[in-house]
Backbone as CSV, one residue per row, in Angstrom:
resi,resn,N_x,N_y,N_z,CA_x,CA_y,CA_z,C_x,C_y,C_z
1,UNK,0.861,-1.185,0.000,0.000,0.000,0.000,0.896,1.234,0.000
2,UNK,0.731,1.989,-0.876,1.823,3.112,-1.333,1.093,4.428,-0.993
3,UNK,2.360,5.254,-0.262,1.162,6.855,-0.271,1.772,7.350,-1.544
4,UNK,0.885,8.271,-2.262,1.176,8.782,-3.561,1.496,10.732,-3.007
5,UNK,2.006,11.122,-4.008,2.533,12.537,-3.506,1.500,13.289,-3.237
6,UNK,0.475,12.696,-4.262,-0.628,13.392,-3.816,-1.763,13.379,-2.491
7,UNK,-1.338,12.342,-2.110,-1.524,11.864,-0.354,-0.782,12.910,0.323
8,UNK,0.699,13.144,-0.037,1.227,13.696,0.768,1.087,14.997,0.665
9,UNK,0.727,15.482,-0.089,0.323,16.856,-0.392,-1.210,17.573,0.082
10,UNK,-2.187,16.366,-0.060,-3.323,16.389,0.775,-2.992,16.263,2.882
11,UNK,-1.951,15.692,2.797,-1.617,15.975,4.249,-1.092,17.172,4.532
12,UNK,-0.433,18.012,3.730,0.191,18.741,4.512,-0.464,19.899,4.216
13,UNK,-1.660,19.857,2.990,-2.579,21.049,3.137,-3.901,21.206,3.778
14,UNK,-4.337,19.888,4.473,-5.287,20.128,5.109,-4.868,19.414,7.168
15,UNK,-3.713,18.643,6.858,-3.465,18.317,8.398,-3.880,16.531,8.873
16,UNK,-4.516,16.541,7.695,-4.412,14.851,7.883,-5.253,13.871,6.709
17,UNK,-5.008,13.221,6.659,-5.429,11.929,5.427,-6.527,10.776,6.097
18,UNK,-7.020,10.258,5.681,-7.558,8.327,5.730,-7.249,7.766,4.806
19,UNK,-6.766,7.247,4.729,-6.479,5.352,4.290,-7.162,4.501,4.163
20,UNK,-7.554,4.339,2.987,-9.101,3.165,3.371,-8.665,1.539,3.008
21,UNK,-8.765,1.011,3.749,-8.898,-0.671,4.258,-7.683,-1.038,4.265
22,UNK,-7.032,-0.681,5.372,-5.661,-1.008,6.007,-5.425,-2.111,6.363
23,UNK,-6.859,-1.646,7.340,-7.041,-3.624,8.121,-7.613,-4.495,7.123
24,UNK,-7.362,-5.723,7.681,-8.439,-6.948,6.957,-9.327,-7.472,7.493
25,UNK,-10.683,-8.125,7.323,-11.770,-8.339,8.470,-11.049,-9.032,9.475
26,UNK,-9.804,-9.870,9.247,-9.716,-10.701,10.507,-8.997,-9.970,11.146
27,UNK,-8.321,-8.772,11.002,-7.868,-8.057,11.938,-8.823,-7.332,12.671
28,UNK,-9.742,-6.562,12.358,-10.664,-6.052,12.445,-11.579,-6.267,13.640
29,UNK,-11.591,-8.033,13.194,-12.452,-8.887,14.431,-11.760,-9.028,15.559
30,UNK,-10.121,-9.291,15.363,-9.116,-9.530,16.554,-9.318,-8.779,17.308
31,UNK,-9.415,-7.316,16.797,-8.842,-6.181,17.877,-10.121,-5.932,18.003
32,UNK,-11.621,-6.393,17.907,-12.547,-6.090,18.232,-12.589,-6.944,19.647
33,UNK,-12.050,-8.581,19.540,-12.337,-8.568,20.682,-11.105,-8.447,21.747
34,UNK,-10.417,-7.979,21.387,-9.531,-7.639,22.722,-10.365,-5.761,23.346
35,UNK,-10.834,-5.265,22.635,-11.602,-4.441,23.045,-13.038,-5.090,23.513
36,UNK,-13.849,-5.852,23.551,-14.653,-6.413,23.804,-13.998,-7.227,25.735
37,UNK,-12.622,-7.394,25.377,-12.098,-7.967,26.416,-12.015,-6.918,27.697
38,UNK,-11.391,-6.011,26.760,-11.535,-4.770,27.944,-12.318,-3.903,28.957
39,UNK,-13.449,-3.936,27.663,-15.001,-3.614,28.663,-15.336,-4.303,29.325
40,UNK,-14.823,-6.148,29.220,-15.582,-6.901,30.086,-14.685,-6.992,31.543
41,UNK,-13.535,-6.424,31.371,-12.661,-6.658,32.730,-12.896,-5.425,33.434
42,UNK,-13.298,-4.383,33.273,-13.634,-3.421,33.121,-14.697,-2.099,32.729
43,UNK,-15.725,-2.420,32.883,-16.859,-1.946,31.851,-17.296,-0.847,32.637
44,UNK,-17.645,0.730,31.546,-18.381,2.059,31.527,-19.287,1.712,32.638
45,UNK,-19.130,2.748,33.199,-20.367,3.166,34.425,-21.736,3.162,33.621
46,UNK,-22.450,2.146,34.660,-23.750,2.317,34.473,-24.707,3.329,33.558
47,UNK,-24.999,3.352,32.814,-26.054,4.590,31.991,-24.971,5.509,31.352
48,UNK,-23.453,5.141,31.214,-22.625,6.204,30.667,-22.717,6.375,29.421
49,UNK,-22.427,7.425,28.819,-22.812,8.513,27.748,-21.576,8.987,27.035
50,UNK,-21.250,9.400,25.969,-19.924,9.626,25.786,-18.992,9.107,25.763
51,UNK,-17.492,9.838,25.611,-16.108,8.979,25.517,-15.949,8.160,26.801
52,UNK,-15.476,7.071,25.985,-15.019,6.562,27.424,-13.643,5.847,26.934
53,UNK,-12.442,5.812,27.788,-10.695,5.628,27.061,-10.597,4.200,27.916
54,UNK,-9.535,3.828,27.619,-8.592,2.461,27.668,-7.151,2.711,27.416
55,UNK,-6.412,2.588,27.717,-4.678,2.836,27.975,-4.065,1.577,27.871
56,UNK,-4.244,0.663,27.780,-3.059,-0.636,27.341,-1.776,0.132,27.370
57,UNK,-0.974,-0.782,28.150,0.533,-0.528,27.707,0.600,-1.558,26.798
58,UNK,1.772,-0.997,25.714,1.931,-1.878,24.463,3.848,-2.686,24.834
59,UNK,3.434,-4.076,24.977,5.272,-4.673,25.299,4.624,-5.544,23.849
60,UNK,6.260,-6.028,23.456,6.172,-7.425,22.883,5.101,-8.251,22.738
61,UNK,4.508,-8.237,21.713,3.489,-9.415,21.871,1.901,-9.027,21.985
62,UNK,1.833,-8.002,22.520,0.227,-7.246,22.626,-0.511,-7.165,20.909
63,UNK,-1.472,-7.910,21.259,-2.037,-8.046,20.178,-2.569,-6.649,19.482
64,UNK,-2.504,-5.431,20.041,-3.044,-3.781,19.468,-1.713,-3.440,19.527
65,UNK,-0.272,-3.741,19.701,0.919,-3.137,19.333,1.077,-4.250,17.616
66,UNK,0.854,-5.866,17.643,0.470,-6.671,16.829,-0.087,-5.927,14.898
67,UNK,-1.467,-5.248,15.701,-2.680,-4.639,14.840,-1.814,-3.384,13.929
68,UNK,-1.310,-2.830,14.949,-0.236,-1.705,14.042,1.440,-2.202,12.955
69,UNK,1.796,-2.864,13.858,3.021,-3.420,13.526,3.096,-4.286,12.119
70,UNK,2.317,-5.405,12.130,2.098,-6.482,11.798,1.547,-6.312,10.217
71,UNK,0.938,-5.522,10.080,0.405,-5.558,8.509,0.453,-4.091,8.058
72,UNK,-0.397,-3.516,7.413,0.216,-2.178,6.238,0.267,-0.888,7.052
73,UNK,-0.641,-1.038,8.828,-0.847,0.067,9.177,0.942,1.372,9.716
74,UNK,1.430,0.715,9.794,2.587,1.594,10.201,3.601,1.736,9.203
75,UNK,3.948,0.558,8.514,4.390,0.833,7.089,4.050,2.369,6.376
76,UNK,2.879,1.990,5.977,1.996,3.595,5.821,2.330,5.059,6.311
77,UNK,2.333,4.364,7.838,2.553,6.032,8.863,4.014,6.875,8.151
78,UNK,5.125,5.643,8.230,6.060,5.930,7.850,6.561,6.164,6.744
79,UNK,5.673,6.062,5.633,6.015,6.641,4.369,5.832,8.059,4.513
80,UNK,5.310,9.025,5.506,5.417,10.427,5.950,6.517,10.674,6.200
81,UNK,7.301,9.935,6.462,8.080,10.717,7.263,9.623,10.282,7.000
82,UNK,9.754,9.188,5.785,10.748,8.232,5.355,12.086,9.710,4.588
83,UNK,12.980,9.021,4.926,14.200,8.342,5.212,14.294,8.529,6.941
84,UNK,12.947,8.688,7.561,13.086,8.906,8.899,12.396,7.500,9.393
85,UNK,12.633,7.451,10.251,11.891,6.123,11.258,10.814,6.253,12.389
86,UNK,9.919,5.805,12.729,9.357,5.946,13.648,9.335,5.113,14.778
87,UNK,9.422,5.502,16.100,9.583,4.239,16.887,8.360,3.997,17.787
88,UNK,8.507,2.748,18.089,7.515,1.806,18.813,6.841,2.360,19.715
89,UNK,5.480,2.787,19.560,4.610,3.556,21.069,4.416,2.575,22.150
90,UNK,4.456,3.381,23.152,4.756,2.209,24.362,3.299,1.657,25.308
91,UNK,2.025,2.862,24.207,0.191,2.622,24.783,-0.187,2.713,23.839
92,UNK,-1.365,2.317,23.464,-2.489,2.754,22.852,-3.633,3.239,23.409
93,UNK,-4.482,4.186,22.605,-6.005,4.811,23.176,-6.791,4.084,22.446
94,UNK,-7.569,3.121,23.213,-9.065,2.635,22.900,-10.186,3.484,23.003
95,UNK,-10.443,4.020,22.101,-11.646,5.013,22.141,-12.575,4.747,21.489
96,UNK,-13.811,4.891,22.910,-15.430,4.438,22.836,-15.570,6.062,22.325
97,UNK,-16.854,5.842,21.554,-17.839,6.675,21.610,-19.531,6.720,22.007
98,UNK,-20.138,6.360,23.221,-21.199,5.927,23.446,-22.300,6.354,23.180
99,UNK,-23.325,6.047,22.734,-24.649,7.034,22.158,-25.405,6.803,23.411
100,UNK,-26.596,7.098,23.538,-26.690,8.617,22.505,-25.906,9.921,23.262
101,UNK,-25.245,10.493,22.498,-24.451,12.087,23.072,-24.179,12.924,22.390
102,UNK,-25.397,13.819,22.105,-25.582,14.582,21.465,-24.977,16.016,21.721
103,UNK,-23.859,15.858,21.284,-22.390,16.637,21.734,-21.932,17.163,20.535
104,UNK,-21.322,18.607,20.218,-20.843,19.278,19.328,-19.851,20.273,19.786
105,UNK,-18.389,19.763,19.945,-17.679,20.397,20.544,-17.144,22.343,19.779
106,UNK,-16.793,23.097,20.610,-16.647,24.443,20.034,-15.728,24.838,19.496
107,UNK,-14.139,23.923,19.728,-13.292,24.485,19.046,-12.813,22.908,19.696
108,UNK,-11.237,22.928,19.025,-9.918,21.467,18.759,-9.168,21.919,20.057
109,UNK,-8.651,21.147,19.983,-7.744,20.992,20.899,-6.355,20.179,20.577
110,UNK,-4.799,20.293,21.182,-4.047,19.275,20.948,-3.728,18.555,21.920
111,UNK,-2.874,17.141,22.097,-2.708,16.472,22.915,-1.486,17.115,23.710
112,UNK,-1.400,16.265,24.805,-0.287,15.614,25.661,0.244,17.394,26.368
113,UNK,-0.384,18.124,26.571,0.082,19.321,27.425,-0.682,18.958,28.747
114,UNK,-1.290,18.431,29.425,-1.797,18.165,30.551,-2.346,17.079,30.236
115,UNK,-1.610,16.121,31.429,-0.797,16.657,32.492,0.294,16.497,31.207
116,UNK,1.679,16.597,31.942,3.147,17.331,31.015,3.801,15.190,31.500
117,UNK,4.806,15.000,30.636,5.347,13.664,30.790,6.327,14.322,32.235
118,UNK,6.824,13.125,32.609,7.429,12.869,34.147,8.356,13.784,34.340
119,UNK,9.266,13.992,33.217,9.862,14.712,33.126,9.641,16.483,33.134
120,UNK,8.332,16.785,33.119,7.944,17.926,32.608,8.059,18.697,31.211
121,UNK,8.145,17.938,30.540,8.282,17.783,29.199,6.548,17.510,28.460
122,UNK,6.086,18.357,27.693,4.874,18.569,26.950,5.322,17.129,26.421
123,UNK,4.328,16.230,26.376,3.954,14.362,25.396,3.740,15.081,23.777
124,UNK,4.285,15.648,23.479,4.041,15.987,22.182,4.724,14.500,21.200
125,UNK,4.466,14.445,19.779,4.629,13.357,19.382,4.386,13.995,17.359
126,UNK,4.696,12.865,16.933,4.989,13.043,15.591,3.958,13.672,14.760
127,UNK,3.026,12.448,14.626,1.878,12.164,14.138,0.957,11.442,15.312
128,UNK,-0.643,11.556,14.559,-1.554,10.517,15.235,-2.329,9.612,14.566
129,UNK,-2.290,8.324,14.858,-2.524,6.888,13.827,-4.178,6.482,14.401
130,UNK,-4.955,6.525,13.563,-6.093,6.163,14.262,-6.763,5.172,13.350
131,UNK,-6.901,3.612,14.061,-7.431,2.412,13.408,-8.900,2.521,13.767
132,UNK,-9.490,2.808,12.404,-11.050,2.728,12.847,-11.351,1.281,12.950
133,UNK,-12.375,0.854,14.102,-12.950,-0.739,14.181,-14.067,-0.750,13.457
134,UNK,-15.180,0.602,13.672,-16.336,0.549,13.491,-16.773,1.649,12.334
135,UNK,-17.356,1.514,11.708,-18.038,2.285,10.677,-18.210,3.596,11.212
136,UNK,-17.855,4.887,9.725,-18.318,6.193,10.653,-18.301,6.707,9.154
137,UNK,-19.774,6.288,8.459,-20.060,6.835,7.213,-21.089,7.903,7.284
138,UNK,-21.627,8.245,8.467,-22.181,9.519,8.208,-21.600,10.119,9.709
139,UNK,-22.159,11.877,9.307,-21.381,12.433,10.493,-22.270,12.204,11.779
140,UNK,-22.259,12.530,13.215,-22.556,12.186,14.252,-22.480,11.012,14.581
141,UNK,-21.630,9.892,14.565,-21.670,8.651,14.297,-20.727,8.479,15.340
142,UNK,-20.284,8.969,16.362,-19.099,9.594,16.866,-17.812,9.884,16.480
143,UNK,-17.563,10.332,15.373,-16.894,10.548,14.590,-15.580,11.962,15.222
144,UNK,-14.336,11.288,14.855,-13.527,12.502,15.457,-13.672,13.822,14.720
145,UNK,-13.799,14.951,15.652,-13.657,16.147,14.498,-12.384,17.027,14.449
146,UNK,-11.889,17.339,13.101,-10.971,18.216,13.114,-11.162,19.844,12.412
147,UNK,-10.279,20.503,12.681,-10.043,21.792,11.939,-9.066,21.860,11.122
148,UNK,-9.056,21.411,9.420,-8.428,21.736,8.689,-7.743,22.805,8.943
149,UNK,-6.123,22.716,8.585,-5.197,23.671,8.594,-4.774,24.139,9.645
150,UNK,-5.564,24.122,11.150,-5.510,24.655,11.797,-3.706,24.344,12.813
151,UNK,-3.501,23.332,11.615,-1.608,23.003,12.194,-0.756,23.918,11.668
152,UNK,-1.145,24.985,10.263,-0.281,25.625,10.424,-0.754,27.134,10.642
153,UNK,-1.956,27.369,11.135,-1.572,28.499,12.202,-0.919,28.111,13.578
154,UNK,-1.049,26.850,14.360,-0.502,26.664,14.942,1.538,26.755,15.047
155,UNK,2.042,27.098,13.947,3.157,26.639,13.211,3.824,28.218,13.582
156,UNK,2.810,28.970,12.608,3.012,30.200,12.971,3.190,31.252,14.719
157,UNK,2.340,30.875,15.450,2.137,30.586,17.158,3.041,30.486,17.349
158,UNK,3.854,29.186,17.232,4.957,28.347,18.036,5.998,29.148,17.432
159,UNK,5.943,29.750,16.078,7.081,30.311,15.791,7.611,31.388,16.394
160,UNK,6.575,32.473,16.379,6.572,33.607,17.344,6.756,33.560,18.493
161,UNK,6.145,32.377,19.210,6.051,32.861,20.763,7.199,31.655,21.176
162,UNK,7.305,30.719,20.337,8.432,29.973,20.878,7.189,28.580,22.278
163,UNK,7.964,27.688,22.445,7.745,26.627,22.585,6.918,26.789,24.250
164,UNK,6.867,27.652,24.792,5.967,28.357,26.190,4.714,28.697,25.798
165,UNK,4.868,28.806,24.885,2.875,29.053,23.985,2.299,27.688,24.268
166,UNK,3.184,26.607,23.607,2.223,25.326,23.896,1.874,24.937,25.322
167,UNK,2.952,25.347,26.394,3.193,25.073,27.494,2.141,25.706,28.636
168,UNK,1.705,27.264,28.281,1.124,28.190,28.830,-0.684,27.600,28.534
169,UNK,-0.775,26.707,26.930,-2.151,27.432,26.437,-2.912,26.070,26.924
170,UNK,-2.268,25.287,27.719,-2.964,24.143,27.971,-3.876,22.945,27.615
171,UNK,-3.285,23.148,25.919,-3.650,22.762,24.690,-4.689,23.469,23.942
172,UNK,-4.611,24.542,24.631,-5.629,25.449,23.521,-5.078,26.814,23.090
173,UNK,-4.165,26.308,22.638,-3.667,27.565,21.755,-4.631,28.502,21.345
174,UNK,-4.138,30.001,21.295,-5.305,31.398,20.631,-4.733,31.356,19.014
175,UNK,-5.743,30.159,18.137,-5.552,30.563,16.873,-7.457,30.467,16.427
176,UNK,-7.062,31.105,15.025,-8.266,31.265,14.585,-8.392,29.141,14.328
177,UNK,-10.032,29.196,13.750,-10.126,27.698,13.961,-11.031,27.469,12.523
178,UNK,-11.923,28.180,12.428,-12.519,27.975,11.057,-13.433,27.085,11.018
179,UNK,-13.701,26.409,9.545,-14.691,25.952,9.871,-14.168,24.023,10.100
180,UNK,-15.090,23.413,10.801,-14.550,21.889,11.400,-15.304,20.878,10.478
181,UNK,-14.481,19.671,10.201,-15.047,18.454,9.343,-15.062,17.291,10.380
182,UNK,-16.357,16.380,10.258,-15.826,15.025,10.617,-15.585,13.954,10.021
183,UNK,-14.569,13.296,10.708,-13.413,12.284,10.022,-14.519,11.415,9.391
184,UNK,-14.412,10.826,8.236,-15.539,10.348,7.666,-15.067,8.926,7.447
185,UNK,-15.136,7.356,7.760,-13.983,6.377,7.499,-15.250,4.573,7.414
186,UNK,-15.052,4.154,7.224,-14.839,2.482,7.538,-14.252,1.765,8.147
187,UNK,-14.942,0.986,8.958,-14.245,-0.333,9.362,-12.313,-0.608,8.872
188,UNK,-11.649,-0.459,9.717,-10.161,-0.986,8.908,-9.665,0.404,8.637
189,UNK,-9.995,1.211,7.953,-9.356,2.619,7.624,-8.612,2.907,8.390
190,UNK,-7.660,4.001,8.234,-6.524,4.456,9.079,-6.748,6.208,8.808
191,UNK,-6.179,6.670,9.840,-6.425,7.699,10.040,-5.123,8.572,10.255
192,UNK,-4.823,9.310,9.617,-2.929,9.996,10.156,-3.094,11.503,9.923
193,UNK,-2.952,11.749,11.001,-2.659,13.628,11.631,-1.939,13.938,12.029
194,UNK,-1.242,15.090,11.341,-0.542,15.899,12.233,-0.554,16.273,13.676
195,UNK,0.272,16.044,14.287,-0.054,16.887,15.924,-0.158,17.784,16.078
196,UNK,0.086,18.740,15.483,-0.625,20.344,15.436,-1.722,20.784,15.168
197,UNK,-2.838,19.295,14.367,-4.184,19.853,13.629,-4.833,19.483,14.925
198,UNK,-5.724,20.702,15.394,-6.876,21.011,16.013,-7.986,19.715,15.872
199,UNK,-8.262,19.093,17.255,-9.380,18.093,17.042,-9.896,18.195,18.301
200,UNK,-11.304,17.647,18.243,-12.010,17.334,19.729,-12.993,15.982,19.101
201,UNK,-13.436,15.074,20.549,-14.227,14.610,20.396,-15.667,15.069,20.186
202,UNK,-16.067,14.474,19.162,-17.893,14.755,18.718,-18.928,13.824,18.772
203,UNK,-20.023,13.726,19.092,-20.968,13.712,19.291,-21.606,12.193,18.888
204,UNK,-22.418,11.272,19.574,-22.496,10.047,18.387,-24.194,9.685,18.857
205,UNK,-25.343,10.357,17.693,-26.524,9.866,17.843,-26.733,9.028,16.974
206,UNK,-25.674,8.219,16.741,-26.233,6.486,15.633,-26.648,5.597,17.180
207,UNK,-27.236,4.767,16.629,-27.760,3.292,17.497,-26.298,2.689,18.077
208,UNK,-25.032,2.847,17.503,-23.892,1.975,17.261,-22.723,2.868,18.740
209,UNK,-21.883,1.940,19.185,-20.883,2.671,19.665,-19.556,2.447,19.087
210,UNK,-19.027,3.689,18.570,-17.993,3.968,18.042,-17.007,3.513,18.504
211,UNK,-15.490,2.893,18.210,-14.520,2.152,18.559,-13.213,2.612,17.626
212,UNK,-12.725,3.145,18.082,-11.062,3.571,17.318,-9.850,3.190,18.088
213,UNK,-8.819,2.476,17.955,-7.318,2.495,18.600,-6.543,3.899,17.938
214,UNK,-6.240,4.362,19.119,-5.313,5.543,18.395,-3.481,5.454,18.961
215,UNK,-3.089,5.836,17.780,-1.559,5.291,18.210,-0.617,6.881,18.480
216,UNK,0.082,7.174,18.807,1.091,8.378,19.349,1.946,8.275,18.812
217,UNK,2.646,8.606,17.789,3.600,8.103,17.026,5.128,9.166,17.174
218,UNK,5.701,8.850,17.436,7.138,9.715,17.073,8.403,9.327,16.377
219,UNK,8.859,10.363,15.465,9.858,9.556,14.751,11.039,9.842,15.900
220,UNK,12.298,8.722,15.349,13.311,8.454,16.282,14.133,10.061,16.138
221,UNK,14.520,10.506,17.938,14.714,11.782,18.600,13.768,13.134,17.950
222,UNK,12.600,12.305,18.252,12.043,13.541,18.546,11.914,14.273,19.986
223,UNK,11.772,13.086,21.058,12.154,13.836,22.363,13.486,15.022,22.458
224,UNK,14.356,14.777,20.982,15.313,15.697,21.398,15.174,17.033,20.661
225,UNK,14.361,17.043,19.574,13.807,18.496,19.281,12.490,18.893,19.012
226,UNK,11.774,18.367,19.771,10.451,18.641,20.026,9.916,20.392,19.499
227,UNK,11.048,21.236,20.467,10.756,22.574,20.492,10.738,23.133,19.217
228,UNK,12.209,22.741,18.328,11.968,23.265,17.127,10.873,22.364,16.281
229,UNK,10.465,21.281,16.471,9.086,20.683,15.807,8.006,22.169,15.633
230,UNK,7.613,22.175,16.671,6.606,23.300,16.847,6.772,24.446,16.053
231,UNK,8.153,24.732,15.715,7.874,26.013,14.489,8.423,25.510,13.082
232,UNK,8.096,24.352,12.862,8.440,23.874,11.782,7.722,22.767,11.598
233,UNK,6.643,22.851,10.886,5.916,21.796,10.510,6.319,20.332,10.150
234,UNK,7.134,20.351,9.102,7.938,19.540,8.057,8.997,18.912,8.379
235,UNK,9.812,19.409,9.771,10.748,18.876,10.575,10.912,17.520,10.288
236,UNK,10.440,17.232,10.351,10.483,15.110,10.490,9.700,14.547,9.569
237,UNK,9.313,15.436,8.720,8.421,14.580,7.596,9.512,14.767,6.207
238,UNK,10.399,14.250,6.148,10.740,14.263,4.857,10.163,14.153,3.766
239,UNK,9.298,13.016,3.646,8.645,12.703,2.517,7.378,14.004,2.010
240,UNK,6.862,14.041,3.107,6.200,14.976,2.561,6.526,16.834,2.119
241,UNK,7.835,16.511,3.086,8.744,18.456,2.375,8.978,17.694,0.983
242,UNK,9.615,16.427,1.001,9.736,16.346,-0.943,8.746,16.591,-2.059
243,UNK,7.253,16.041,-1.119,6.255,16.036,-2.353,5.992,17.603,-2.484
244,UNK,5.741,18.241,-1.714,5.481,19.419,-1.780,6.876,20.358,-2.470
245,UNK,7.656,19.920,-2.394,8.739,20.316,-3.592,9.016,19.890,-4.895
246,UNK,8.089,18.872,-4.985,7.819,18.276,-6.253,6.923,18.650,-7.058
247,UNK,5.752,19.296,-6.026,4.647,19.936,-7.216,4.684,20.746,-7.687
């Protein structure tokens, strides 16, 4: 499964892509029931409504480190970002979406600024890999929402104010936001965003509850320049500064 330049060029002008049928049904079913496993060791409060998360740590052998590794889904990730590497996330996010929750969030948000990693270091990260389980062909379906582009006003932010903007805004950076799409996908699809594009969870009045693994991806030392990441979009994406120098 090949990204074409024009993939990569659709990533870097709107902030993120889908991939359609990454997985195969029998993957599909696997990681359905190790999520099926999870609710049952574990299961949503009574009458709950909305997101509800799962954290697996991912070692050797975990069948949702398996789901990524194992067949086209990370291959993929890393054609973003090739002659660079990405290394092994050490969790995954199991994310429910429970109906009915008739929810329409107001503006995006980015990850990993609260709380800050052990170190005090913002969890910032490459990209974000999201394996859809469950169908999300129309919108409200709980479907993730994003704000096109909104990674490179963010770009601009970080440039100016320098790497205390992300630190200060508690993942809500003061940029304009515009108007928001939801991620629109299938069963198996893959999902890859920038960490700078603006997202929140939305809303899910289908009959169905929504199910995504989302992966944290970073290419190798990015813990060591994180800061200049932030005013430089393209930092670690080789492939895609080429396509966009190609067109």
């Amino acid at each position: 499964m090949i990204l074409t330049d024009a993939n990569k060029r659709e990533f870097a002008e709107r902030g993120y892509i889908v991939v359609r049928s990454v997985l195969s049904r029998g993957e599909i079913d696997a990681a359905m029931r190790v999520v099926d496993d999870l609710i049952a060791a574990t299961p949503p409060p009574d009458g709950h409504c909305g997101h509800h998360f799962y954290w697996p740590a991912l070692s050797p052998g975990h069948p949702l480190l398996g789901l990524l590794l194992d067949g086209a889904a990370f291959d993929v990730a890393e054609q973003l970002i090739r002659p660079g590497r990405l290394t092994m996330p050490r969790q995954a996010q199991v994310a429910l979406n429970i109906p009915p929750y008739p929810h329409r969030p107001g503006r995006g948000h980015i990850d990993g600024v609260t709380p800050t990693e052990d170190d005090g270091r913002p969890g910032t990260f490459t990209m974000l890999a999201g394996l859809m389980l469950t169908d999300q062909t129309v919108e409200n379906a709980g479907n993730l929402w994003v704000w096109p582009g909104t990674h490179r006003a963010q770009e601009v932010l970080f440039r100016e104010r320098g790497s205390e903007a992300l630190r200060t805004s508690r993942g809500l950076p003061d940029i304009p936001h515009g108007a928001s799409e939801q991620v629109i996908g299938r069963a198996g699809d893959l999902l890859l965003a920038h960490y700078m594009l603006s997202h929140n969870i939305g809303g899910n009045t289908s009959p169905n509850v929504r199910r995504v693994i989302y992966y944290r991806l970073q290419r190798e030392g990015h813990r060591e320049r994180w800061h200049d990441c932030l005013g430089d979009l393209w930092l670690e994406y080789d492939a895609v500064r080429a396509a966009l120098g190609a067109a």
